[in-house]
C-alpha positions as CSV (number, residue, x, y, z in Angstrom):
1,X,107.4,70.2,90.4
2,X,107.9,70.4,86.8
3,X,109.9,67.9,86.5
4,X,108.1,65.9,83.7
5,X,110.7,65.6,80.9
6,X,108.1,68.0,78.6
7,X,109.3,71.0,79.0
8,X,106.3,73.3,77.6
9,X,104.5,71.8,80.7
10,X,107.8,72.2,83.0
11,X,107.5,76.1,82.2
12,X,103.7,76.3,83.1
13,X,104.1,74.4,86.4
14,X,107.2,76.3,87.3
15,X,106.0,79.7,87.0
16,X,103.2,78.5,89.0
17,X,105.1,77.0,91.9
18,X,106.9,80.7,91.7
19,X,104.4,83.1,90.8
20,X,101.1,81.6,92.0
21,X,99.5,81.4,88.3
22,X,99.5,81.0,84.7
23,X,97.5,81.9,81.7
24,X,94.1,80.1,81.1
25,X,95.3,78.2,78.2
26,X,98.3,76.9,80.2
27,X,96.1,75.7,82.7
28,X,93.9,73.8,80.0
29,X,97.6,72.4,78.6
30,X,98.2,71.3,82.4
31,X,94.6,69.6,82.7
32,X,94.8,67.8,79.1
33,X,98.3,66.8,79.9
34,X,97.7,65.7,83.7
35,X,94.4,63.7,82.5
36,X,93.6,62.6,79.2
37,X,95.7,63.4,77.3
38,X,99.2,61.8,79.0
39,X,99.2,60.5,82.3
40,X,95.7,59.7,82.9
41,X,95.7,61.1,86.5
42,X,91.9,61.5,88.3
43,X,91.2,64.9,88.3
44,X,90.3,65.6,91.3
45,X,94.1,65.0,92.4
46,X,95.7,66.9,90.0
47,X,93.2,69.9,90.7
48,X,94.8,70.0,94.3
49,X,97.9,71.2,93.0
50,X,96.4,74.1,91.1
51,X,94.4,75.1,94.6
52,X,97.2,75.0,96.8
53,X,99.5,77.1,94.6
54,X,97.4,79.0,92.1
55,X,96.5,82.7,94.1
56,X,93.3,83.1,92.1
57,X,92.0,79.2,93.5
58,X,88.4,79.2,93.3
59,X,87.4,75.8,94.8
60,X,84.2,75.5,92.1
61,X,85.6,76.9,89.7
62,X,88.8,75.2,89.6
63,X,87.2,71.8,90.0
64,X,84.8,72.8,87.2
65,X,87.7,73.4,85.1
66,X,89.3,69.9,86.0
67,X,86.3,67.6,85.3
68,X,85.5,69.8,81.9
69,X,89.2,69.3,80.7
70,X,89.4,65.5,81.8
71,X,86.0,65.5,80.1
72,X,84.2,63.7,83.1
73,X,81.7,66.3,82.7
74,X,80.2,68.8,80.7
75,X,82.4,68.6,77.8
76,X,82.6,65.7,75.4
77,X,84.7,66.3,72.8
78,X,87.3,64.3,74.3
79,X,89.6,64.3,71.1
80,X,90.1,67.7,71.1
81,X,93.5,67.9,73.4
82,X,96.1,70.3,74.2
83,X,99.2,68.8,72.9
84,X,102.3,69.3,75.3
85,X,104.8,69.8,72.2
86,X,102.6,71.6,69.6
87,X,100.1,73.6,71.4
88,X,103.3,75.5,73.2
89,X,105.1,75.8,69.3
90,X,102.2,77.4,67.9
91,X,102.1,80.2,70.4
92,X,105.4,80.6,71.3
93,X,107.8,78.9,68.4
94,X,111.1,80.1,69.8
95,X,110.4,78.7,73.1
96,X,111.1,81.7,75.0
97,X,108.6,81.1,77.8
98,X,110.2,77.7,78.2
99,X,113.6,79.2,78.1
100,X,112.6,81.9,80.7
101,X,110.9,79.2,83.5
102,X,113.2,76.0,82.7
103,X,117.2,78.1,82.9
104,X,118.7,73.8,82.3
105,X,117.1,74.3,78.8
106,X,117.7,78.2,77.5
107,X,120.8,77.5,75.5
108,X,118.9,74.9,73.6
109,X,118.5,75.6,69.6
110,X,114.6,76.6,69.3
111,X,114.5,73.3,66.5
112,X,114.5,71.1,69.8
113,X,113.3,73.7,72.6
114,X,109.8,71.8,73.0
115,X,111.7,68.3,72.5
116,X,115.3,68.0,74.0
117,X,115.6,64.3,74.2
118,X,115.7,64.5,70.3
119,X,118.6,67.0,69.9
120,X,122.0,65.0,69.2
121,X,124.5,64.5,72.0
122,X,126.7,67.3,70.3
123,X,123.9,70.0,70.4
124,X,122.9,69.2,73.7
125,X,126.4,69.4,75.2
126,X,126.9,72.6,73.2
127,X,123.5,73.5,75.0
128,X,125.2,72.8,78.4
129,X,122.5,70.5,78.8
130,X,122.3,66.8,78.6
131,X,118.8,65.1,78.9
132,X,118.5,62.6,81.8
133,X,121.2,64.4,83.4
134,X,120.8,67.7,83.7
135,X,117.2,67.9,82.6
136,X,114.8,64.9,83.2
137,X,113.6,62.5,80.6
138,X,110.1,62.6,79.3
139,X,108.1,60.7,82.0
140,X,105.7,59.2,78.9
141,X,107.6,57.5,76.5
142,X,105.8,58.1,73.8
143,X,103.4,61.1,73.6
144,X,101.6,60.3,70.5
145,X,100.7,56.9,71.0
146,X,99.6,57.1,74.8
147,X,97.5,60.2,74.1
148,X,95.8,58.3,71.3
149,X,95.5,55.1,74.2
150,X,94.0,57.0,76.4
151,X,91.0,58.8,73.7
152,X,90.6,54.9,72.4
153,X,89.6,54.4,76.4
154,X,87.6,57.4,76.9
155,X,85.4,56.8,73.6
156,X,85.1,53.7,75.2
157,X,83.8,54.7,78.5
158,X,81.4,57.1,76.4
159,X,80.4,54.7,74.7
160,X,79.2,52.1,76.8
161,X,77.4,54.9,78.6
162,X,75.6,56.1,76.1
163,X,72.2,58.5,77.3
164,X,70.8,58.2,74.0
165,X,69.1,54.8,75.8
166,X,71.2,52.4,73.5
167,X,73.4,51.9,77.0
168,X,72.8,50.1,79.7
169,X,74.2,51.2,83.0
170,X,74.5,49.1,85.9
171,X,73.2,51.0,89.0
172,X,73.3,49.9,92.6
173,X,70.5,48.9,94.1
174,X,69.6,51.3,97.2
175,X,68.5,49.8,100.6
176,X,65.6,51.5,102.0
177,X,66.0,52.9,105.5
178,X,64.7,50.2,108.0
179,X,61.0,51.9,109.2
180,X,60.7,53.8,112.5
181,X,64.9,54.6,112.4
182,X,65.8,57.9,112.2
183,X,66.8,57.4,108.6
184,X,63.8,56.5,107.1
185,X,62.1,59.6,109.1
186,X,64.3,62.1,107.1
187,X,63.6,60.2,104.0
188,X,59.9,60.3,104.6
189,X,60.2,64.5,105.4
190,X,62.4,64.9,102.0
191,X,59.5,63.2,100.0
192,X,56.9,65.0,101.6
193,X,58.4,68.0,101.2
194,X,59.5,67.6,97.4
């Protein structure tokens, strides 16, 4: 709904509620934002919201795009994430997509544009604008520390599954189709035929 309290990401999911996309890099901000980076969502759940609204959903390519952001697959360079706050400042310093997509925040000094909650009382009643009233509180806390949380637990997970052979994963053990069922049959073709 964008209605996270960060309002870089607020911008991006409102002009994709109301025009049916967004640029490529505000997708990736989205994705590291939605999954490793703050909130630690599964993918695949967030990536429903970009194929209901997004007019350019591709199903594969779309979930593609999810699991390589979260970094379940394909991409492990899972310190390397969009920041909600400084990723938006570097492209956009005076905040004038935010300003454009979030109307609660446009009056807002540029100095504070990406981080309301840490404008004064003063500015942000000059601003027409008081967070956790009129505009919603960052849902995370603290943005630094739980995007450095949630690395710590992905290096984790890489490293206990290792494929270099240092690791070693536990895999469930597969029961073997009882013999003369229909199961075992179609195993017995798929061998053959491999």
């Amino acid at each position: 709904k964008g209605e996270t309290g960060f309002p870089f990401i607020d911008a991006i999911m409102t002009q994709l509620r109301n025009e049916g996309w967004m640029h490529h890099l505000a997708r990736h901000a989205v994705a590291c934002f939605a999954t490793r980076g703050d909130i630690y969502a599964p993918w695949y759940e967030a990536a429903k919201v970009f194929d209901r609204y997004l007019i350019d959903a591709d199903w594969s390519v779309n979930n593609c795009n999810w699991m390589w952001l979260s970094c379940s697959a394909f991409f492990y360079q899972y310190f390397r994430c969009y920041s909600p706050i400084t990723f938006g400042k570097k492209t956009d310093p005076d905040g004038d997509f935010i300003r454009k997509y979030v109307p609660a925040l446009k009056k807002f000094p540029s100095k504070y544009i990406y981080e309301p909650w840490k404008a004064p009382k003063h500015v942000q009643e000059k601003a027409g604008c008081i967070i956790g009233k009129d505009y919603p509180k960052p849902i995370i806390d603290d943005h630094t520390a739980t995007s450095k949380e949630n690395m710590r637990k992905i290096g984790d997970a890489y490293k206990a599954n290792k494929s270099d052979g240092t690791a070693k994963p536990q895999l469930e053990k597969t029961k073997r189709p009882a013999e003369g069922t229909p199961a075992a049959e179609r195993a017995q073709k798929a061998v053959k035929a491999s």
